[in-house]
C-alpha positions as a Markdown table, in Angstrom:
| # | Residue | x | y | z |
|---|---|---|---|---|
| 1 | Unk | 54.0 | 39.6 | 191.0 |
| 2 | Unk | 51.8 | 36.6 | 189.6 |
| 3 | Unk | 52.3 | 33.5 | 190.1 |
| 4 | Unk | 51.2 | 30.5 | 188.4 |
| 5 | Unk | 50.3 | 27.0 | 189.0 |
| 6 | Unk | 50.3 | 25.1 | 185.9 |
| 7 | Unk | 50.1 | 21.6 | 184.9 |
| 8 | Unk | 50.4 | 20.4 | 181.1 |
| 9 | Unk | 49.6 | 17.0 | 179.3 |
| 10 | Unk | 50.0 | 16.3 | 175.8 |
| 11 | Unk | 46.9 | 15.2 | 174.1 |
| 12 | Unk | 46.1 | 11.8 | 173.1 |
| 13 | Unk | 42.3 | 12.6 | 171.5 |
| 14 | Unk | 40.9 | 16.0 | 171.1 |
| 15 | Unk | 37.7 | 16.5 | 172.2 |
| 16 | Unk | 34.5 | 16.2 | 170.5 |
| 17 | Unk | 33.2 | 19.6 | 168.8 |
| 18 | Unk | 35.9 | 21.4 | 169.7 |
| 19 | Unk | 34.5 | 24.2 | 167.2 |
| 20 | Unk | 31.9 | 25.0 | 169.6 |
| 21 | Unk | 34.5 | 26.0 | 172.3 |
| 22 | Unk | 36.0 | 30.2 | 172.2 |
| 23 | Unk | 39.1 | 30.2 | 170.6 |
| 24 | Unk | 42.2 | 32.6 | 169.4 |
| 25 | Unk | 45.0 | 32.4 | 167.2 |
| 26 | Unk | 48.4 | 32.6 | 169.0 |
| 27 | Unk | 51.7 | 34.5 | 167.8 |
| 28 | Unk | 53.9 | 34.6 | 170.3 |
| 29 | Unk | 57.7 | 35.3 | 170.0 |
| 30 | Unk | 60.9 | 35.2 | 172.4 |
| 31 | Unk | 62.7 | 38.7 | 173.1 |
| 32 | Unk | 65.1 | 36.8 | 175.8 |
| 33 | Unk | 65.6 | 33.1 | 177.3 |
| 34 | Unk | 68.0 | 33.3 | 180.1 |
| 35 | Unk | 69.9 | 30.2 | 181.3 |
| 36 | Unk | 68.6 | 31.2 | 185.0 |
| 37 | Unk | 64.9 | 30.3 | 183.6 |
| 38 | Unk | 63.9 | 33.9 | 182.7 |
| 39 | Unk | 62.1 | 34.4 | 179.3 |
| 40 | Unk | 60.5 | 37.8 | 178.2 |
| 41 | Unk | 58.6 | 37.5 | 175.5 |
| 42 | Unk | 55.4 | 39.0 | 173.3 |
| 43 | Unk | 52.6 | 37.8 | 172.3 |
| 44 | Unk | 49.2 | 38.7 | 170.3 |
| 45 | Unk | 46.5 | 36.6 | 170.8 |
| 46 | Unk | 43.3 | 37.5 | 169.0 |
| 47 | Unk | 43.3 | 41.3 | 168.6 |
| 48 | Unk | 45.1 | 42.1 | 172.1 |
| 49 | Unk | 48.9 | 42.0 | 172.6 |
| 50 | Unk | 51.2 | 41.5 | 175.5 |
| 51 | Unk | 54.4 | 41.7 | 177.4 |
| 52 | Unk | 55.6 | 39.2 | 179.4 |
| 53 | Unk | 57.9 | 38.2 | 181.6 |
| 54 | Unk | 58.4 | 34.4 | 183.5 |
| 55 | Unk | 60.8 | 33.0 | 186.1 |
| 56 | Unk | 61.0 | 29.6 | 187.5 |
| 57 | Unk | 60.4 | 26.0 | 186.5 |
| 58 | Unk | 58.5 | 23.5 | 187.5 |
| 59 | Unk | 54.3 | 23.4 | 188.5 |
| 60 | Unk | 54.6 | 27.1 | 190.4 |
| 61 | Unk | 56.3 | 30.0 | 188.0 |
| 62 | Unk | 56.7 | 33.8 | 188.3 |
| 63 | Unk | 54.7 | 35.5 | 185.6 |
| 64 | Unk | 54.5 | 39.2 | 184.7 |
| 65 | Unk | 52.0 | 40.4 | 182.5 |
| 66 | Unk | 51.0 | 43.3 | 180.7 |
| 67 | Unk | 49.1 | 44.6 | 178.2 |
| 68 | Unk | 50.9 | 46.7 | 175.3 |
| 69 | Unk | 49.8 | 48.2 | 171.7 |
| 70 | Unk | 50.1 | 46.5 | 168.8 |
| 71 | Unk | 52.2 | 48.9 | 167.6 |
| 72 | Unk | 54.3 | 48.0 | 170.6 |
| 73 | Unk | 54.3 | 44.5 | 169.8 |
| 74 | Unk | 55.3 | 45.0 | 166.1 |
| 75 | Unk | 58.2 | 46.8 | 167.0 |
| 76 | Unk | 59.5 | 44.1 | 169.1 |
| 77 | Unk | 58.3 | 41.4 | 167.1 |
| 78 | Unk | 61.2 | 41.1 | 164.4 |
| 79 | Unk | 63.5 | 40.9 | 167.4 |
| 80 | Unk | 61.9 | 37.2 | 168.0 |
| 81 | Unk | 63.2 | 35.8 | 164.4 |
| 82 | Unk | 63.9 | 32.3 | 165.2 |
| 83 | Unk | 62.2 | 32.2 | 168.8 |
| 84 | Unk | 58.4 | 31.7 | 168.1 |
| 85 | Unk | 55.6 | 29.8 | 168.5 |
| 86 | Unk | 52.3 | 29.9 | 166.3 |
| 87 | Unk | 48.4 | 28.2 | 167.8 |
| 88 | Unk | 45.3 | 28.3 | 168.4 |
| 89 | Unk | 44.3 | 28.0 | 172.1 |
| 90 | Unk | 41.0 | 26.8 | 172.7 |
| 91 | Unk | 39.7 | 27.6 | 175.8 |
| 92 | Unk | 37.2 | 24.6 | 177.7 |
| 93 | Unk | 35.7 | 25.3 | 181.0 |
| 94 | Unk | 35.4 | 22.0 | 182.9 |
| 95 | Unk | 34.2 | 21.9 | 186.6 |
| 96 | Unk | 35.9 | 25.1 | 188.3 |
| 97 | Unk | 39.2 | 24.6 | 185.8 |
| 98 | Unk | 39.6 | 26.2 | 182.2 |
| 99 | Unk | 41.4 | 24.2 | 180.2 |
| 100 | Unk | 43.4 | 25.6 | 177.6 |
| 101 | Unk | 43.9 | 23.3 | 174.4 |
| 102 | Unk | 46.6 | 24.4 | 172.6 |
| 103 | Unk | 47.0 | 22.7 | 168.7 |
| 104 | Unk | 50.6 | 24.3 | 166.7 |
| 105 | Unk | 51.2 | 24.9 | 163.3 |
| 106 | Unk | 54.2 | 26.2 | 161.7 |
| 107 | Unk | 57.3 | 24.3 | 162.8 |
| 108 | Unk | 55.9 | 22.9 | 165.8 |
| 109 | Unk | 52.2 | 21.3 | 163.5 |
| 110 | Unk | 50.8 | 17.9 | 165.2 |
| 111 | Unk | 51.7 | 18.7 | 168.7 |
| 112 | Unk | 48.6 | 19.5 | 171.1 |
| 113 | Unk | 49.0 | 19.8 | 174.5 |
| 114 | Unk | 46.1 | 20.9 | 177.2 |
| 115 | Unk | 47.2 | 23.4 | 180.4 |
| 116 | Unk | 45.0 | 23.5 | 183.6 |
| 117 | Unk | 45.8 | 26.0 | 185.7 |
| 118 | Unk | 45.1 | 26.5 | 189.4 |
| 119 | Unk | 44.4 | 28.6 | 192.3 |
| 120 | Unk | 46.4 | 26.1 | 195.5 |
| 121 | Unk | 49.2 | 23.7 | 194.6 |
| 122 | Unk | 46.2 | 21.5 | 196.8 |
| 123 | Unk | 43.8 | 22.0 | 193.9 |
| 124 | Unk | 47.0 | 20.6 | 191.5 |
| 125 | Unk | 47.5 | 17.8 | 193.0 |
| 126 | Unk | 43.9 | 16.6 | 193.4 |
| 127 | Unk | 43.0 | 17.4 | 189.6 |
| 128 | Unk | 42.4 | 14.3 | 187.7 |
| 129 | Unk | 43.7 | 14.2 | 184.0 |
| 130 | Unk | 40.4 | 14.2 | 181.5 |
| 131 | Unk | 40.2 | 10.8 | 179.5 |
| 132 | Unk | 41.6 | 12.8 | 176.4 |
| 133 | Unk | 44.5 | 14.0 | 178.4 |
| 134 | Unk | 47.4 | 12.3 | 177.2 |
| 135 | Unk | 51.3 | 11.8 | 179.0 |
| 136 | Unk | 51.7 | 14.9 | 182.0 |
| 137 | Unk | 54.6 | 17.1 | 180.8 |
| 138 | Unk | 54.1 | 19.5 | 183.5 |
| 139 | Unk | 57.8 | 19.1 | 184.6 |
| 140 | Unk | 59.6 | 18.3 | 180.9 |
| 141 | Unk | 61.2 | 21.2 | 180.1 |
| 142 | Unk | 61.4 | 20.4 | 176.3 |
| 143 | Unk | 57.5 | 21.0 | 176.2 |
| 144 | Unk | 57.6 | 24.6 | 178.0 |
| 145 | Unk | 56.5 | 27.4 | 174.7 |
| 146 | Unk | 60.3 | 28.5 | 174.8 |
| 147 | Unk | 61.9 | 25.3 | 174.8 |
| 148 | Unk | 59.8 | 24.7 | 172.0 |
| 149 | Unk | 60.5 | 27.8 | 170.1 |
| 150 | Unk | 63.9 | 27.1 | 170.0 |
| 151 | Unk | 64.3 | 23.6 | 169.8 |
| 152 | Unk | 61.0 | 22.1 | 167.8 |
| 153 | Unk | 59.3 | 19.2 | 169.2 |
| 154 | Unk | 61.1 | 16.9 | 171.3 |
């Protein structure tokens, strides 16, 4: 089992030519939330799709991963109705991080928020935010993908 160390800020300025930078379109949907902090949910991003499973709040989560079909992921997906988040991910290497800029539509349009994730909760704490970077939400739990599926932007 993965785990992951994660900080995310909202985004106060995107950054210049953000076109140049690879990017995806997200559909991600919710197949449980759990009130013990598990979710299990799908998600295709570009042409690949995946399972996966998250325990754990805060800056270090549990994450499962795996890759599935998309007819896999179709058959699951009408079981998220109600539990789903649309965006494009940019991703923007910086120094040894990737950042991942994520912009919504749908429901959740004019929220942006950038992730960094990290190898040592030591590497966490010595990152400095970017000048773009905006409030750290790392430990709001209205601003984790599932709160946000369910409950819009706080």
């Amino acid at each position: 089992m993965a785990h992951e160390i994660e900080r995310k800020f909202l985004v106060k300025n995107l950054p210049s030519e953000l076109d140049r930078y690879p990017h995806s379109e997200i559909i991600q949907g919710y197949l449980m939330i759990t009130d013990n902090d598990v979710e299990i949910r799908v998600r295709k991003k570009g042409e690949r799709c995946y399972h996966t499973v998250k325990s754990g709040t805060g800056l270090v989560r549990k994450e499962v991963e795996k890759e599935i079909t998309e007819a896999e992921f179709l058959e699951h997906w009408p079981e998220t109705e109600g539990r789903r988040v649309l965006k494009v991910r940019y991703d923007i290497d910086y120094e040894e991080f990737l950042i991942e800029l994520d912009i919504y539509s749908g429901d959740l349009a004019g929220l942006v928020v950038a992730e960094v994730e990290f190898d040592t909760e030591e590497q966490s704490s010595n990152f400095e935010p970017l000048e773009w970077f905006g409030e750290e939400v790392t430990l709001d739990e209205r601003y984790k993908n599932k709160n946000l599926a369910l409950n819009g932007i706080p």
